[in-house]
C-alpha positions as CSV (number, residue, x, y, z in Angstrom):
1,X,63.0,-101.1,-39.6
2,X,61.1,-104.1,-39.8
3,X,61.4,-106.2,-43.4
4,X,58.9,-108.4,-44.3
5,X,59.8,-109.7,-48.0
6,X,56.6,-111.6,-49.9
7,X,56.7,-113.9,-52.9
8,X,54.6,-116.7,-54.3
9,X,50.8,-115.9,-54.8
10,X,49.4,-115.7,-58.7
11,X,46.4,-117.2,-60.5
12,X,45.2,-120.6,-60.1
13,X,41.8,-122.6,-60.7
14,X,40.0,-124.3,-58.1
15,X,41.4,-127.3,-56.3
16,X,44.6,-125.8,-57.0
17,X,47.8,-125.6,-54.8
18,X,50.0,-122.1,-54.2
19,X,52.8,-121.6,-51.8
20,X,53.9,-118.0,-49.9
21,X,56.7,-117.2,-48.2
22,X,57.7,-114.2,-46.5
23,X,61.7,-114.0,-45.4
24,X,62.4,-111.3,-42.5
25,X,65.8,-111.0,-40.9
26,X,67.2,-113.7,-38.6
27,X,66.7,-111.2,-35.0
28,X,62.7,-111.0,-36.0
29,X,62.5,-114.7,-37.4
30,X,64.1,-116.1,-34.2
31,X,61.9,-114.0,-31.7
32,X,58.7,-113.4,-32.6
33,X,55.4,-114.9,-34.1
34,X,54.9,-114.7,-37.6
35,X,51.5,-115.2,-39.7
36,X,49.5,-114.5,-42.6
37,X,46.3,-112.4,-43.1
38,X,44.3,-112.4,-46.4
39,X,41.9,-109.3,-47.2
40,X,39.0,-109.6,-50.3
41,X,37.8,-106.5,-51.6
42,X,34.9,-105.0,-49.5
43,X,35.9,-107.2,-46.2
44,X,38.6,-106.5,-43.1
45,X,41.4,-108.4,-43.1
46,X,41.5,-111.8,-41.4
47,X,43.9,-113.7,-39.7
48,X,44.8,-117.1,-41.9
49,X,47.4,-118.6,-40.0
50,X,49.9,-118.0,-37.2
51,X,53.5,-119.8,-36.4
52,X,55.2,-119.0,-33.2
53,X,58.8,-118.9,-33.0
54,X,58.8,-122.6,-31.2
55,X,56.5,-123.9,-34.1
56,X,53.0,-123.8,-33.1
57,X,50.3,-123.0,-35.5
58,X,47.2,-122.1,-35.4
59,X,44.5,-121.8,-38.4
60,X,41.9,-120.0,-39.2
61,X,38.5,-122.4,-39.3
62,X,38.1,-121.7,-43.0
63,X,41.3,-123.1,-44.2
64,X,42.5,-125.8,-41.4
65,X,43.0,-129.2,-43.0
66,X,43.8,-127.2,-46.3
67,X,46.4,-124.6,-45.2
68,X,49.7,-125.5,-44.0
69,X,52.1,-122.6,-42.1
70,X,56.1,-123.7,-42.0
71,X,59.2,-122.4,-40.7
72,X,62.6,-122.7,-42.7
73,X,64.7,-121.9,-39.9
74,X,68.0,-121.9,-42.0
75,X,66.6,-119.0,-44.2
76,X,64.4,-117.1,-41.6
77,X,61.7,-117.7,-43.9
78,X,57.6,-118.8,-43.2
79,X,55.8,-120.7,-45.6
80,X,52.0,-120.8,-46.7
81,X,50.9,-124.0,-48.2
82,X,47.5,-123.6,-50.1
83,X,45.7,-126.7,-51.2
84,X,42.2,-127.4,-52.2
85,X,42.1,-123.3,-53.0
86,X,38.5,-122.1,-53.3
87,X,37.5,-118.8,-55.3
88,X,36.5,-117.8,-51.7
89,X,40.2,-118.2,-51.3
90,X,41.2,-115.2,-53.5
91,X,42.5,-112.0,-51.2
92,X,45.4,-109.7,-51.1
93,X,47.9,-112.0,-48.6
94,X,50.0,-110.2,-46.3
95,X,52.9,-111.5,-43.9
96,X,52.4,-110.3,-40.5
97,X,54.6,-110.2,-37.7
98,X,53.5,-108.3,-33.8
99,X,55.6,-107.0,-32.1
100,X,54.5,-105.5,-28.7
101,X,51.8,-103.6,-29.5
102,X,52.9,-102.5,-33.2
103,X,52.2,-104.5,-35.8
104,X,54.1,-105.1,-39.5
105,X,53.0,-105.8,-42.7
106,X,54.3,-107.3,-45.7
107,X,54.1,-105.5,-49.4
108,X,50.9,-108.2,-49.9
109,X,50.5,-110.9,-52.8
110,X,47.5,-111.4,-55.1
111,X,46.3,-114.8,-54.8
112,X,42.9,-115.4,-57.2
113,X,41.4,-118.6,-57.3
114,X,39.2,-118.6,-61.3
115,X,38.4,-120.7,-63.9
């Protein structure tokens, strides 16, 4: 069973900053590629951010130079750093991890960007 535990995520106005993480167990966190994906009502979900196990990163156009993706190898932990936040922003997040051909989802986190 894979775990992927969310937290973080909430209501903030534009310009705003918010910060996800998503823990997973140490055999998952040390192995495998982690992301986030972000799905607004009445669209498919999109890849936001990626963060291979050796700490490359890669961003979805929308949000590079705004986004930031982290490991926290000591807690087996990735972390989503939103700045600048956008009401085109607001989504269900979800923590993702792929492994083979299956892929695993986290619970998902609110994150609406309002006045």
């Amino acid at each position: 069973q894979v775990q992927l535990v969310e937290s973080g995520g909430g209501l903030v106005q534009p310009g705003g900053s918010l910060r996800l993480s998503c823990a997973t167990t140490r055999s998952i966190f040390s192995r495998y590629a982690m992301g986030w994906y972000r799905q607004a009502p009445g669209k498919q979900r999109e890849l936001v951010a990626r963060i291979t196990s050796s700490g490359s990163t890669n961003y979805a156009d929308s949000v590079k130079g705004r986004f930031t993706i982290s490991r926290d190898n000591a807690k087996s932990m990735i972390h989503l750093q939103m700045n600048s936040l956008k009401s085109e922003d607001t989504a269900v997040y979800y923590c993702n991890v792929r492994i083979g051909i299956d892929n695993f989802w986290g619970q998902g986190t609110q994150v609406t960007v309002s006045s």
